[in-house]
N, C-alpha and C positions, 0 to 999 in steps of 0.2 A: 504494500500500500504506500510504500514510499517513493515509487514513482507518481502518486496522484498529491501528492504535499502531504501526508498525516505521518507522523513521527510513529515507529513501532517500539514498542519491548514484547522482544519475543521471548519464550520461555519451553522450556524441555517439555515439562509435564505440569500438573494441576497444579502440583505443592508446590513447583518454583513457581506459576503462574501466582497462586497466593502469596508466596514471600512479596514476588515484586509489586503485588499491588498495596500491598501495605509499605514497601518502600516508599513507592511511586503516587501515594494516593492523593497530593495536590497537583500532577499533571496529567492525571491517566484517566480519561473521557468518554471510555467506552472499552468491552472486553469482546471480543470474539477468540471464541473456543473452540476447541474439537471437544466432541464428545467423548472419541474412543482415546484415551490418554493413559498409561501408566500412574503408579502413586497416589493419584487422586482425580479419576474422570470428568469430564465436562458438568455430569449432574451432581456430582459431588460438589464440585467446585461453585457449581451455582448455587447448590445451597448453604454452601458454609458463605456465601457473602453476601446472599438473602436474609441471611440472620444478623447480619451484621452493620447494625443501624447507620455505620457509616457512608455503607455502598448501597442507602436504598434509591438513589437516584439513577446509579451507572446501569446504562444502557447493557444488555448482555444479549450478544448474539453467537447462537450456536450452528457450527457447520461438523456436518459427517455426511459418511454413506448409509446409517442407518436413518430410512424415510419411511417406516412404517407408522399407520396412525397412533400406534402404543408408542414407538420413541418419541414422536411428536408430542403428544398428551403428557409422558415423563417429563421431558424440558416443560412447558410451559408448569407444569406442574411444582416444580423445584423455581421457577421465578426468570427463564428465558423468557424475552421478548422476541424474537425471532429466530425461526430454525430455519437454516439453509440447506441445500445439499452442496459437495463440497466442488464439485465441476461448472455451476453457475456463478462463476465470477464475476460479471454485470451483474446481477442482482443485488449480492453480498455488496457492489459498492453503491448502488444507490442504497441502500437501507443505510449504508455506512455517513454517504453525504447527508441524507436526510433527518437524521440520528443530529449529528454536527451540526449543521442547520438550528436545530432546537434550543443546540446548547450555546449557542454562540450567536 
């Protein structure tokens, strides 16, 4: 995404994904995930920052190859705002601009 201007921290897996947003939590504006992740999966991940009254504003968007209507129902379930599948990348970035837009 940083050929389109948005700065990334990318991350290994869930748990690094959590560290750095509690590093990073005065610049980080929005998270998109993978759902299938080592350590601590997408819907875990969602929901430990679902819980976490800090990040009840941040935008969370989840991408995989699981599209069945139960994966779907899990994410929004645990507190996703959008599910992708993970080879629609025009989509992923209007959701991403339109997200940004809100916040800015």
């Amino acid at each position: 995404m940083t050929e389109v201007g948005y700065e990334v921290i990318e991350s290994e897996d869930g748990m690094d994904a959590w560290n750095k947003l509690e590093e990073n939590i005065d610049v980080i504006s929005m998270l998109v995930t993978d759902i299938e992740m080592p350590n601590m999966n997408g819907f875990e991940l969602t929901q430990r920052i679902r819980s976490d009254g800090r990040f009840d504003k941040l935008p969370i968007i989840a991408l995989t190859t699981l599209a069945s209507a139960e994966d779907v129902a899990k994410g929004k379930s645990v507190g996703v705002d959008e599910y992708h599948i993970k080879l629609d990348k025009e989509r992923l970035m209007v959701s991403v601009h339109d997200y940004m837009k809100k916040l800015y």
